[in-house]
Structure formats: structure tokens, C-alpha cells
MMTF fields as JSON, N, C-alpha, C and O atoms, coordinates in Angstrom:
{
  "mmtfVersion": "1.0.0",
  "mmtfProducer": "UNKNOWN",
  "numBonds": 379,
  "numAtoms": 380,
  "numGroups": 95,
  "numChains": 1,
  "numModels": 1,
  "chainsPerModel": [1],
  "groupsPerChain": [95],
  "chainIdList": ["A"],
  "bondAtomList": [4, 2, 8, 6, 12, 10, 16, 14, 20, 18, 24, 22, 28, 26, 32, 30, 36, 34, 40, 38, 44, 42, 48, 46, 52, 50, 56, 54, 60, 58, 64, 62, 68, 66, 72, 70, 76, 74, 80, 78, 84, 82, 88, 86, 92, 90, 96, 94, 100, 98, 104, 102, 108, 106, 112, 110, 116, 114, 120, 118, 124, 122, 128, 126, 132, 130, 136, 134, 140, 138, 144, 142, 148, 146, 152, 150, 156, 154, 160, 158, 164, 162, 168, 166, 172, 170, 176, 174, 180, 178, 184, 182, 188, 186, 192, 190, 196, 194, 200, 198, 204, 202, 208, 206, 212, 210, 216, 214, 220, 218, 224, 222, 228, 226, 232, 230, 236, 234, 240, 238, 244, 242, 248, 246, 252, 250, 256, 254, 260, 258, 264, 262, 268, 266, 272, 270, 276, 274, 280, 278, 284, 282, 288, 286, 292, 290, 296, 294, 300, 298, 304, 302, 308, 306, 312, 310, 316, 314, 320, 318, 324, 322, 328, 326, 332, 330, 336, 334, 340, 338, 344, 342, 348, 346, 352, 350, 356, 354, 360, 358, 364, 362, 368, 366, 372, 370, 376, 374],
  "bondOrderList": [1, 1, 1, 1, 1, 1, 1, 1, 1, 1, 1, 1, 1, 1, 1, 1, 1, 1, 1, 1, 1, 1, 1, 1, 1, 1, 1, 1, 1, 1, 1, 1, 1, 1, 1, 1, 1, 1, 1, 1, 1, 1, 1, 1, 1, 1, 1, 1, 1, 1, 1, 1, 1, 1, 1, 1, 1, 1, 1, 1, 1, 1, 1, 1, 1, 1, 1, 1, 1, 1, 1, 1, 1, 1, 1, 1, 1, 1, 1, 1, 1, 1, 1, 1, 1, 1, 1, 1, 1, 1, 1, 1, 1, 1],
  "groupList": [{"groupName": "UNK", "atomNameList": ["N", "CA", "C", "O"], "elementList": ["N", "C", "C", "O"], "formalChargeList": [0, 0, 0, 0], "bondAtomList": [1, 0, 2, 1, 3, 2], "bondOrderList": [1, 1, 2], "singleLetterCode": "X", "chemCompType": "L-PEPTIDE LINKING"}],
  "groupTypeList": [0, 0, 0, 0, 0, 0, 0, 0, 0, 0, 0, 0, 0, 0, 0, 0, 0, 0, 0, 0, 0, 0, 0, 0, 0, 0, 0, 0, 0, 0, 0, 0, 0, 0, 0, 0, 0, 0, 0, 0, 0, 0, 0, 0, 0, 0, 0, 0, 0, 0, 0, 0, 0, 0, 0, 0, 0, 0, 0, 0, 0, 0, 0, 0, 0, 0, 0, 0, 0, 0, 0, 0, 0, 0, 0, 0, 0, 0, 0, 0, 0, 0, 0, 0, 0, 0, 0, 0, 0, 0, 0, 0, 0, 0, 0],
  "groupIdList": [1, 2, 3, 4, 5, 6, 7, 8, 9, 10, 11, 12, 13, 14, 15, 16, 17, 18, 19, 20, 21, 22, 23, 24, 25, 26, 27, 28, 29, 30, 31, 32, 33, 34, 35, 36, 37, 38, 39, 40, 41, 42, 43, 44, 45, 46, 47, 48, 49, 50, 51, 52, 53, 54, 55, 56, 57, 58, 59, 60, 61, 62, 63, 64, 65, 66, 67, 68, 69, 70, 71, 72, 73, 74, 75, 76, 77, 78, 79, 80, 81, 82, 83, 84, 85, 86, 87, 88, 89, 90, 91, 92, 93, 94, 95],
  "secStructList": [7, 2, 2, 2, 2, 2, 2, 2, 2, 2, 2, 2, 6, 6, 2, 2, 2, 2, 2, 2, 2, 2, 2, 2, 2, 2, 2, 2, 2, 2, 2, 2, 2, 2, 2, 2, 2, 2, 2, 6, 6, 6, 7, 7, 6, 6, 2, 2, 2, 2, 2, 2, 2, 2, 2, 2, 2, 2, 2, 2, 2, 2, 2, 6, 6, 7, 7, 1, 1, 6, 6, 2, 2, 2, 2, 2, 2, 2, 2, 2, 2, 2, 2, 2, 2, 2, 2, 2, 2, 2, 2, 1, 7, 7, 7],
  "xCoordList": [56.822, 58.258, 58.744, 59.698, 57.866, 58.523, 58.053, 58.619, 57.303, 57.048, 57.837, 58.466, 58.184, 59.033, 60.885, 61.517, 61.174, 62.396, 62.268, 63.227, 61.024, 60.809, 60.965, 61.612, 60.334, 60.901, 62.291, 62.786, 62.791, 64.393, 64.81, 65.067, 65.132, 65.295, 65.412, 66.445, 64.257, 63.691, 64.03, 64.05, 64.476, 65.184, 66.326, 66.804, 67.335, 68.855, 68.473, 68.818, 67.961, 68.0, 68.015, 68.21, 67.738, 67.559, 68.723, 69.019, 69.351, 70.1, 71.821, 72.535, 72.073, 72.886, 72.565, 73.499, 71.271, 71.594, 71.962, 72.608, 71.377, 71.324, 73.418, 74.14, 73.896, 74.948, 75.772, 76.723, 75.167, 76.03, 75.926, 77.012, 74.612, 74.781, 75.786, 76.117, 76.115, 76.676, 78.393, 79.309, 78.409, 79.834, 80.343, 81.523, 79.344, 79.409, 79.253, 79.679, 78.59, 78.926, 80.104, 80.599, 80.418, 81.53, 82.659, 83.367, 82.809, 83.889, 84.338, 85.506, 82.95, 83.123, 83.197, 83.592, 82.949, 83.35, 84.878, 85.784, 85.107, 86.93, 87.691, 88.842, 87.258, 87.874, 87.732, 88.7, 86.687, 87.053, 88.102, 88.953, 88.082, 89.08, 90.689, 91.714, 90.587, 91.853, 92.542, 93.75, 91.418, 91.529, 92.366, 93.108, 91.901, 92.218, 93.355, 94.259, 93.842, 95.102, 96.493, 97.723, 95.882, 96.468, 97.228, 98.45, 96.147, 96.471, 97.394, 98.38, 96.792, 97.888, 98.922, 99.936, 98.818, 100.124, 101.427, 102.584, 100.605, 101.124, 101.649, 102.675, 100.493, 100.795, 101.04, 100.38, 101.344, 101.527, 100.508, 99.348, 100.455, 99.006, 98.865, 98.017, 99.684, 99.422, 98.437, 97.286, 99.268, 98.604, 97.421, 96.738, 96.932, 96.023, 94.864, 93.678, 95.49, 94.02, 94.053, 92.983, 95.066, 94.651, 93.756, 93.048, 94.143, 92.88, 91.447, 90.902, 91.062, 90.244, 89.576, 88.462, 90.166, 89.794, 89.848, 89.458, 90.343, 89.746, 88.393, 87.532, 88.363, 87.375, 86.083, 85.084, 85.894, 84.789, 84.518, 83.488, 85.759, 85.522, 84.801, 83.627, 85.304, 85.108, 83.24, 82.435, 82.826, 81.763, 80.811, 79.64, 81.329, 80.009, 80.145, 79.1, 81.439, 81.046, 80.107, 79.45, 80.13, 79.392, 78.141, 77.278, 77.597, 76.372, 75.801, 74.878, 76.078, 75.381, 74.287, 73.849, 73.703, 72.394, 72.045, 70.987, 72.132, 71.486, 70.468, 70.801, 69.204, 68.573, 69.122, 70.231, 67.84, 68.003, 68.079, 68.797, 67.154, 66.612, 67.918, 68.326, 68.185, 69.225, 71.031, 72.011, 70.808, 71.955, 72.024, 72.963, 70.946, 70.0, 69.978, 70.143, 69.732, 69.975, 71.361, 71.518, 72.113, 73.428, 73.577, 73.867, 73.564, 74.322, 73.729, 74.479, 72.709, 71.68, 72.457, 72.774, 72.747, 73.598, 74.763, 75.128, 75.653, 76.614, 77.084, 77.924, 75.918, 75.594, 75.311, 76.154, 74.366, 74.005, 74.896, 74.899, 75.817, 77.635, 78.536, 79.541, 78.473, 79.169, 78.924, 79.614, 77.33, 77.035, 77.788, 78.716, 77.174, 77.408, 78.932, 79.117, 79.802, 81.351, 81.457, 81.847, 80.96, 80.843, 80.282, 80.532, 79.398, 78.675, 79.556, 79.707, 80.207, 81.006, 82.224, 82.565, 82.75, 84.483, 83.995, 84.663, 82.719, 82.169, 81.737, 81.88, 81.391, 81.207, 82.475, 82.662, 83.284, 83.619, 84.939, 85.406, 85.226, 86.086, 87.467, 87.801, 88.238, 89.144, 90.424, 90.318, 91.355, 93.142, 93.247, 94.325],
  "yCoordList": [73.577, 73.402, 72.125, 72.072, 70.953, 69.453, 69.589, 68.866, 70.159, 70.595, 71.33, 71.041, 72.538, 73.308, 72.322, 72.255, 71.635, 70.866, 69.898, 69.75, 69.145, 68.343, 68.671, 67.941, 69.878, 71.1, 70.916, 70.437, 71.543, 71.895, 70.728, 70.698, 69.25, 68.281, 67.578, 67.05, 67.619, 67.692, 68.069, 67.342, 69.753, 70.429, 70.437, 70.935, 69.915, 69.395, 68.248, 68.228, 67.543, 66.11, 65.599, 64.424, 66.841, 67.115, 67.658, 67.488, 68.428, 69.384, 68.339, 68.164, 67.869, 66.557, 65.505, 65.11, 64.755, 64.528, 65.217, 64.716, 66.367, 66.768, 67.103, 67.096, 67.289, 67.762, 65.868, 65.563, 65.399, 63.962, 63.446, 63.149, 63.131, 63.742, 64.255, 63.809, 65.135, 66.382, 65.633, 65.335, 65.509, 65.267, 63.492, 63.225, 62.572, 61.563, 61.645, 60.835, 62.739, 63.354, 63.548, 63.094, 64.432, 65.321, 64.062, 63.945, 63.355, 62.012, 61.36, 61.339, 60.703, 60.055, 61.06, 60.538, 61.952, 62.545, 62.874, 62.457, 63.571, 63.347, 61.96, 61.965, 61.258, 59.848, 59.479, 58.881, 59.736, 59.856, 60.847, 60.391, 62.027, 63.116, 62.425, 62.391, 61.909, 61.1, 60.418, 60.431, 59.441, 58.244, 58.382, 57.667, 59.373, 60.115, 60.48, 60.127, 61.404, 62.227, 61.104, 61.127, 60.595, 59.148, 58.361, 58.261, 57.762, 57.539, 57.867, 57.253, 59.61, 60.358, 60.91, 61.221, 61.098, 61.829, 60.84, 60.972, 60.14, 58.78, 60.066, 60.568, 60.058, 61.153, 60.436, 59.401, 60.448, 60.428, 59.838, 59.839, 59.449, 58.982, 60.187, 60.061, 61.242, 62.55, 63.204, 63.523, 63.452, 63.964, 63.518, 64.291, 62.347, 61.739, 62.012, 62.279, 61.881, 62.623, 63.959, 64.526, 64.494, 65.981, 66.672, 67.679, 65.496, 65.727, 65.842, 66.861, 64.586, 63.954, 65.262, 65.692, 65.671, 66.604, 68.109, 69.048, 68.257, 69.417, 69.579, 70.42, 68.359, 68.294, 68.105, 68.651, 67.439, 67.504, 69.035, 69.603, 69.76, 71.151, 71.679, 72.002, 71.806, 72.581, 72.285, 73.187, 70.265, 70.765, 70.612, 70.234, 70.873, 71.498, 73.421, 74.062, 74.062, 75.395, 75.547, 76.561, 74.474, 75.019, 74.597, 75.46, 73.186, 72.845, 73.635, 73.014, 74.746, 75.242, 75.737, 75.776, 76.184, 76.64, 75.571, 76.001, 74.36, 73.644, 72.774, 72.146, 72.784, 71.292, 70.015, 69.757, 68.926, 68.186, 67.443, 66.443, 67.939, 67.893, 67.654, 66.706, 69.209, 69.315, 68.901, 69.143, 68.242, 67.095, 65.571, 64.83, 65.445, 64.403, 64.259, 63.304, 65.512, 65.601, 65.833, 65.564, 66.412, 66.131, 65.126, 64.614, 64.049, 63.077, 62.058, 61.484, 62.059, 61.839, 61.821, 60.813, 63.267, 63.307, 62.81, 62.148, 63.083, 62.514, 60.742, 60.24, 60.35, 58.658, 58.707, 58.12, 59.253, 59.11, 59.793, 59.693, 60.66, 60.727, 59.829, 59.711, 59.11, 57.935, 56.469, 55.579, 56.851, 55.896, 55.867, 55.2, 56.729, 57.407, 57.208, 56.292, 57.701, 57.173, 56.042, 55.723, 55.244, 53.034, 52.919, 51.828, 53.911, 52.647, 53.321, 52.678, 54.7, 55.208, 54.257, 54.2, 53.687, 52.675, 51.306, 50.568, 51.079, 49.602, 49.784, 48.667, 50.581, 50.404, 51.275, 51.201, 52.081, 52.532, 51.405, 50.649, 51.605, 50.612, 50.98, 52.126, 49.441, 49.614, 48.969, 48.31, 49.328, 49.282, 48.333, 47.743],
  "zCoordList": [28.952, 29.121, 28.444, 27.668, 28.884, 27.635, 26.546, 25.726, 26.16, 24.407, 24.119, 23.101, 24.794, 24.342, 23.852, 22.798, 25.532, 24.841, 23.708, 22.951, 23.509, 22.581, 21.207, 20.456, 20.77, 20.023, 19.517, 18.497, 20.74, 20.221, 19.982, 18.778, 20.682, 20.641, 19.319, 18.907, 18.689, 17.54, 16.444, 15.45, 16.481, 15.643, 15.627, 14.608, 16.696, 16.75, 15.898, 14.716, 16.288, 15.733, 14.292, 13.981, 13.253, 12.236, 11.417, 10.234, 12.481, 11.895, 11.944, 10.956, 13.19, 13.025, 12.257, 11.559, 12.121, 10.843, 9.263, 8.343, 9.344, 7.553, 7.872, 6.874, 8.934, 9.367, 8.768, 8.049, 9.234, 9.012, 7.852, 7.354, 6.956, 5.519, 4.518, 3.42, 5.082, 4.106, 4.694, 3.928, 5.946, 5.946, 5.403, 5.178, 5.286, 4.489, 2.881, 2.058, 2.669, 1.217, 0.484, -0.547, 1.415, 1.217, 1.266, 0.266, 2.1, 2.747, 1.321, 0.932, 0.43, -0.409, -1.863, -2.906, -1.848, -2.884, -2.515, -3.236, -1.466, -0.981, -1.323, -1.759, -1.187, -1.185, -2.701, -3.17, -3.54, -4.886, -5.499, -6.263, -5.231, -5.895, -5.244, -5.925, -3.779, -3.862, -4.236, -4.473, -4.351, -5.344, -7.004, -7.677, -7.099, -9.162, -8.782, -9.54, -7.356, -7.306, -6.827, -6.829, -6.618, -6.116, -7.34, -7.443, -8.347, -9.55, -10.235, -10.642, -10.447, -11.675, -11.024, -11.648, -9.756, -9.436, -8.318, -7.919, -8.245, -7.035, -5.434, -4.975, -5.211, -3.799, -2.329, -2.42, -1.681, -0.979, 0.73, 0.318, 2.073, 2.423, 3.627, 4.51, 3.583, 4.456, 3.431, 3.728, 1.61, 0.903, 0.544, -0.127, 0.839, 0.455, 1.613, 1.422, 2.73, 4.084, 3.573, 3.35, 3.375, 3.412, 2.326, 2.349, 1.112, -0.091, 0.749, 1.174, 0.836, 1.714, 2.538, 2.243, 3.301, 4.33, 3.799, 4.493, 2.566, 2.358, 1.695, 1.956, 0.547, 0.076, 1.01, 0.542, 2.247, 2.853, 3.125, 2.76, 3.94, 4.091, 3.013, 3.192, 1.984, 0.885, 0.476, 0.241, 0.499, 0.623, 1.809, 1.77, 2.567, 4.105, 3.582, 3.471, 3.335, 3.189, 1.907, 1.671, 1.162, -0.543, -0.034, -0.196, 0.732, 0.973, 2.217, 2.744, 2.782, 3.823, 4.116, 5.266, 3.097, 2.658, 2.008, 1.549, 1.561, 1.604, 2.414, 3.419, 1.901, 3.015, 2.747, 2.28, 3.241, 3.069, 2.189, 2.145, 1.157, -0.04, -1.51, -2.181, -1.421, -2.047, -1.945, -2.649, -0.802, -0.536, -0.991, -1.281, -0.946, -1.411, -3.366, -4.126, -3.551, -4.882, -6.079, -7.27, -5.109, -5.319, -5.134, -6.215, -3.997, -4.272, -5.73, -6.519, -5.761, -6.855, -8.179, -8.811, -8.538, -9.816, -9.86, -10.831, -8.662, -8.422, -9.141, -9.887, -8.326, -8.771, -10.337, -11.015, -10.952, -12.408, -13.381, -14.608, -12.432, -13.752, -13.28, -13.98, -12.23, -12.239, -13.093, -13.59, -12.91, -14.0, -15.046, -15.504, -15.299, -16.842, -17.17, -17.972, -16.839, -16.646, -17.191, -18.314, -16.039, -16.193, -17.467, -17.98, -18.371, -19.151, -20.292, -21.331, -20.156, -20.749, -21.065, -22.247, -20.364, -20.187, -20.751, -21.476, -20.306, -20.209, -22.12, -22.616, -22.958, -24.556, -25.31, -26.525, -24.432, -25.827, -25.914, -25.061, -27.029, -28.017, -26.791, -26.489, -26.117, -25.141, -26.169, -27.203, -25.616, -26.196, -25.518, -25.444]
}
């Protein structure tokens, strides 16, 4: 019976995190696409949560079948086209 809850325990414990993950994922990739819509369109700070909050939605439904792994690896690329961006702005010839 305590192995058995230890178990489940265990396997919640996993699943809230890969669950908290994905929604800190999702947060800062929201908060970037805001950030841009913000910029070019000068929106608004309702429009600006609501960016925010769809984009997390949008990815907990795309990452659901994902593990841990592959959250992990998204954010991964994520970071190395941001790079990439920076070293992009940071050499080419600026106005």
C-alpha cells in the first residue's frame, strides 16, 4: 500500500513538473511574441496578457505529447535562434 502511494506520488511529481516546464516555456515564448506585437503594433496591456495567454495555451496543446526531453529541446533551439538573431544585429552593417 506505501509503495503503491509512493508510486503514484512519484508519478504526479513528474508530471507537475514536466507540466510547469511547458507552462514556463510557453510564458516566455508568450512574453516574447508580445514583446514584437507590442513594438510593431503599439497594443495595448489587456492585448498584451491576452497575447501572452494565448500563446502559453497554444503551446501546452502543441507540447502534449511531448516529454520531458523534447521540451527541453525546444527550448534548446529556441535559445540557439536567439542567438543567432544577436550575432545576426550584433555584425551586420547597422544605419
Amino acid at each position: 500500500m506505501i509503495k503503491k502511494l509512493q508510486g503514484q506520488l512519484r508519478v504526479s511529481g513528474r508530471g507537475f513538473g514536466l507540466l510547469l516546464v511547458k507552462v514556463l516555456s510557453g510564458f516566455i515564448l508568450g512574453l516574447t511574441f508580445a514583446l514584437v506585437f507590442r513594438q510593431l503594433m503599439n497594443i495595448g496591456q489587456l492585448t498584451f496578457t491576452f497575447v501572452i495567454v494565448m500563446i502559453v495555451g497554444f503551446f501546452i496543446r502543441l507540447s502534449s505529447k511531448w516529454k520531458f526531453t523534447g521540451v527541453l529541446l525546444f527550448n534548446l533551439f529556441c535559445v540557439m535562434t536567439a542567438l543567432l538573431l544577436r550575432m545576426y544585429l550584433i555584425v551586420a552593417p547597422g544605419q
